[in-house]
C-alpha positions in Angstrom: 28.5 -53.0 51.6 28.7 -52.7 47.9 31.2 -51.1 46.5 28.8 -49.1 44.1 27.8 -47.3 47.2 31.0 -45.3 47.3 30.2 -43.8 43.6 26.3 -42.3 45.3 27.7 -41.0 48.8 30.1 -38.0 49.0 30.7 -38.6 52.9 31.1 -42.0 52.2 33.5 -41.3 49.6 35.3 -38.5 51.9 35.7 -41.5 54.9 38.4 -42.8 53.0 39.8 -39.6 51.2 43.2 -40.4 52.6 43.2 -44.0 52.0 45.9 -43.5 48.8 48.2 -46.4 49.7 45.6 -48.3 48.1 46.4 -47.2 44.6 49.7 -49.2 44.4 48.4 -52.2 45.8 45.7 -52.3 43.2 48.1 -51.6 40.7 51.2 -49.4 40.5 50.5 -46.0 39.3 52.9 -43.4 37.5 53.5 -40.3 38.5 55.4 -37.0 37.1 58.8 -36.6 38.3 58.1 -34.1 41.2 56.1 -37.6 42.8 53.2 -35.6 43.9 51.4 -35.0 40.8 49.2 -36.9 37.6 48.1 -35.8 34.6 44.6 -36.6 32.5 46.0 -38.8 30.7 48.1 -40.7 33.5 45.4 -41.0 35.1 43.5 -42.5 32.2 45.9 -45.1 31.9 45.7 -46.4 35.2 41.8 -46.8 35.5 42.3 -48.0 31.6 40.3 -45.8 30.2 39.8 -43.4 27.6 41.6 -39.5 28.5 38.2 -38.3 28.1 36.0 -39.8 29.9 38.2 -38.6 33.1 37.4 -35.0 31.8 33.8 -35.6 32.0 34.3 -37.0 35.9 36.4 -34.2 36.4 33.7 -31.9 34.9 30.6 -33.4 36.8 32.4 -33.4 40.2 35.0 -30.2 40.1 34.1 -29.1 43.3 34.7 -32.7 45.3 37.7 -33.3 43.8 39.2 -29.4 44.2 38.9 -30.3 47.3 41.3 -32.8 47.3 43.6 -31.1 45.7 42.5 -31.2 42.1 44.8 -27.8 40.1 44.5 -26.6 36.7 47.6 -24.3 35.9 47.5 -21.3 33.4 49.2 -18.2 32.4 52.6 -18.2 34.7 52.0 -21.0 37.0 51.9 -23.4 33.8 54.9 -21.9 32.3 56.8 -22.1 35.2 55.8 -25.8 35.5 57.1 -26.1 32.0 60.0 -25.1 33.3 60.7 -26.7 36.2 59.7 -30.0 34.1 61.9 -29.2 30.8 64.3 -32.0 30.1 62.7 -34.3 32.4 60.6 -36.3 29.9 57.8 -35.0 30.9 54.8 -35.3 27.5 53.4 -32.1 27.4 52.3 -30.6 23.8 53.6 -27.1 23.1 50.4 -25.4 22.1 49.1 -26.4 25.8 47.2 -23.4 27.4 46.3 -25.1 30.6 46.9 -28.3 31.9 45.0 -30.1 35.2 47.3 -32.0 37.9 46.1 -34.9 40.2 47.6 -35.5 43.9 46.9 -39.2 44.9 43.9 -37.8 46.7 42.3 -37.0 43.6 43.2 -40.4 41.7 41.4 -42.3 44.4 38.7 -40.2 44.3 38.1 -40.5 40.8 38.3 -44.3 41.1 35.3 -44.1 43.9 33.5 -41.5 41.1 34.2 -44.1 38.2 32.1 -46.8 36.6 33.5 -47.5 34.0 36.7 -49.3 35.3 37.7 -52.5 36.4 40.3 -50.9 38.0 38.3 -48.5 39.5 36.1 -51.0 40.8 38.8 -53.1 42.7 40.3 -49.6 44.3 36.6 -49.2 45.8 36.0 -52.7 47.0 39.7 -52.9 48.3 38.8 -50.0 50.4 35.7 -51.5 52.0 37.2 -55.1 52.6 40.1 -53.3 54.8 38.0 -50.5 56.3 34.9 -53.1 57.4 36.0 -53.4 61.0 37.3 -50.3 62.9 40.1 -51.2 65.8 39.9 -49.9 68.9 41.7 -46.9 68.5 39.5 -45.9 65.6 36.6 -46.4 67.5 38.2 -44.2 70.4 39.3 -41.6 67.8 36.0 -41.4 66.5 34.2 -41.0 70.1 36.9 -37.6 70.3 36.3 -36.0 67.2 32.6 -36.1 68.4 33.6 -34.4 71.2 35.2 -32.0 69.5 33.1 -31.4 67.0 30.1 -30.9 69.8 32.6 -28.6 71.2 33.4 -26.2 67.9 29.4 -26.2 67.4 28.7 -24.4 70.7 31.6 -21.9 70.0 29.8 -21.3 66.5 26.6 -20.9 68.2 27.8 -18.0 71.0 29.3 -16.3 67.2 26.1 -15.3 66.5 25.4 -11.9 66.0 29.3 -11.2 65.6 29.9 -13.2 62.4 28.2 -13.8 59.6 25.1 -16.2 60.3 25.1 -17.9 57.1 28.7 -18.4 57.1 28.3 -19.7 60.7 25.3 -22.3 59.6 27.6 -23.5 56.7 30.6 -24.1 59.3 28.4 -25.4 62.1 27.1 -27.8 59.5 30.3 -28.8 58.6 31.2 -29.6 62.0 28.2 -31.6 62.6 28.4 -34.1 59.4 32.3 -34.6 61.0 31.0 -35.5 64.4 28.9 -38.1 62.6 31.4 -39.7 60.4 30.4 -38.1 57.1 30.7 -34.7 55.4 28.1 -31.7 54.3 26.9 -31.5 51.1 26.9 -28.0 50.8 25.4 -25.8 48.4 28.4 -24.8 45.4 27.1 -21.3 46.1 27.7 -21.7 49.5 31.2 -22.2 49.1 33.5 -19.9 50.6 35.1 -16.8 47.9 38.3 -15.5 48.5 39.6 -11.6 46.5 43.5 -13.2 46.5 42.1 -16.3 44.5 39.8 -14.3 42.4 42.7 -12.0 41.5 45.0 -15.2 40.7 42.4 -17.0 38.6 42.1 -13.5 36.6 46.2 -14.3 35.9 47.8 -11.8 38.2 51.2 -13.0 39.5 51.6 -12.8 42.9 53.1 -9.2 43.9 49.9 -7.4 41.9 47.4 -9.8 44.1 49.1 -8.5 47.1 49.4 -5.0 45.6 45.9 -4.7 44.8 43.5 -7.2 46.7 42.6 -4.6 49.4 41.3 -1.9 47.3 39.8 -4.8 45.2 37.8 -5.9 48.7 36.8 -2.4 49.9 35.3 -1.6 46.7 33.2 -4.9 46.4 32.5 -4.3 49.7 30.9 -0.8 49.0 29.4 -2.6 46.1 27.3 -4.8 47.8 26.4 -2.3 50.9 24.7 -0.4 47.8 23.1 -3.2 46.2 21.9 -4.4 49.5 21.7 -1.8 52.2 24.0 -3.4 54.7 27.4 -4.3 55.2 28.9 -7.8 53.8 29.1 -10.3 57.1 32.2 -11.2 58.6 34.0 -14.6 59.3 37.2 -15.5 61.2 40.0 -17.0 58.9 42.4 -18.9 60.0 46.5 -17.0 59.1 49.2 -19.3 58.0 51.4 -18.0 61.1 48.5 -19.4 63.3 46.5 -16.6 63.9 43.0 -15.8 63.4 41.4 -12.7 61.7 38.1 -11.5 60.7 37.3 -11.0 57.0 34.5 -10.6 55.1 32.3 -13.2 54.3 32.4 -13.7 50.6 30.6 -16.8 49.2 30.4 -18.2 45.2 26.8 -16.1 45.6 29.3 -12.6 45.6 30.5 -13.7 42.6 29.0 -10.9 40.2 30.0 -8.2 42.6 34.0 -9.4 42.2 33.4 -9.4 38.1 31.9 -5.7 38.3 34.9 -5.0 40.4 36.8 -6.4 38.0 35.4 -5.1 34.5 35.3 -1.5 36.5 38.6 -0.8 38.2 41.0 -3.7 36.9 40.3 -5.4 33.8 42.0 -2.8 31.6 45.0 -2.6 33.6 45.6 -6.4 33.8 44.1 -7.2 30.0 47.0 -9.3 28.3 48.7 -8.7 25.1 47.2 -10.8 21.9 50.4 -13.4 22.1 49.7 -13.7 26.1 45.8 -14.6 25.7 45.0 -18.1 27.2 42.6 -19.9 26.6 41.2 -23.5 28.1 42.4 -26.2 25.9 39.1 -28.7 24.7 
């Protein structure tokens, strides 16, 4: 297979998403001293390539790569990264209003994204020379998660008419690209929206998201039973203690409703002083 095939298929890309030993044996790669994280220009120097021309990858493919694990910080999480980082060398310019992170997830995903490397190029054929013959075990691995996926499909199915359908379809679709070795390409709008990420990504710390993200959803919720007539859908989300509860079933599409939530009840409160303002750095 050539290895231009990883930059046009997402589920082929997402077959090897965890494949990141294969960064260092291309070529070693430098990372920031908490040994998780890249920046931009890190990253740049490993493909050996211009700074920008990562930030147009990044740009065209935000979704994929948030995905695996792809952060930008602002507001308090970047100054408390400053902080944790001070006196440890680490280059960051003191006007900087928001800097993005890489995990080694995201480096080799940007090197199967990237055609404009040498590097780049020898990351994606290393990964289909090694990966060209599955063992045993990885054939017998695969046969399960077929199973399993077949299984979490008919549980999906019996949902209907308790959950949302179209979060349902979107899960069930999931389920099915895994059983056959790829992944969905789902529709951005599609994509599931959450009130406690909302909140953060309008700069509230973490006590006033927990303070205020269940008014915030009860009034989008009556929101959209006005602009629609019915009541927003319902989905079963899965609780760090390993519990499941139902939520509502907010996509990208709610989007508008969670700013008019936002302009009407909360923007005020949480507008920042002048000297606080951030803004996205070019």
């Amino acid at each position: 297979m050539n290895e231009l095939a990883l930059t046009e298929s997402p589920s082929l890309r997402a077959q090897f998403a965890d494949r990141v030993d294969v960064l260092d044996k291309v070529k070693a790669i430098s990372l920031l001293p908490d040994g998780v994280h890249t920046t931009t220009e890190m990253v740049a120097a490993y493909y050996e390539v211009e700074a920008e021309t990562i930030r147009k990858v990044v740009q065209r493919n935000r979704v994929e790569l948030a995905a695996n694990g792809l952060v930008v910080l602002r507001g308090s999480d970047l100054r408390e990264f400053k902080r944790s980082t001070e006196g440890l060398g680490v280059p960051l310019p003191a006007n900087l209003n928001a800097l993005t992170l890489f995990t080694r997830r995201v480096v080799l995903n940007i090197g199967q994204l990237l055609t404009e490397s040498q590097v780049a190029a020898d990351v994606r054929a290393y990964l289909l020379n090694v990966e060209e013959v599955a063992t045993r075990e990885q054939r017998s691995q695969a046969v399960d998660m077929v199973e399993l996926s077949k299984a979490r499909v008919q549980m999906l199915a019996a949902a209907f008419g308790y959950l949302d359908d179209q979060w349902i379809k979107a899960k069930m679709r999931i389920q099915v690209a895994i059983g056959l070795g790829g992944q969905p390409e789902l529709d951005p709008l599609d994509m599931p929206l959450y009130v406690p990420d909302f909140l953060k990504s309008k700069g509230l710390r973490k006590k006033d998201v927990s303070s205020e993200q269940s008014w915030f959803g009860k009034r989008a919720a009556s929101l959209y039973e006005a602009e629609h007539g019915n009541k927003p859908g319902l989905r079963a989300t899965d609780i760090p203690d390993g519990s499941v509860r139902t939520t509502l079933a907010w996509t990208q599409r709610d989007l508008p409703i969670f700013e008019e939530v936002w302009d009407r009840w909360y923007a005020a409160k949480y507008t920042p002083a002048p000297d606080d303002a951030l803004f996205l750095t070019p």
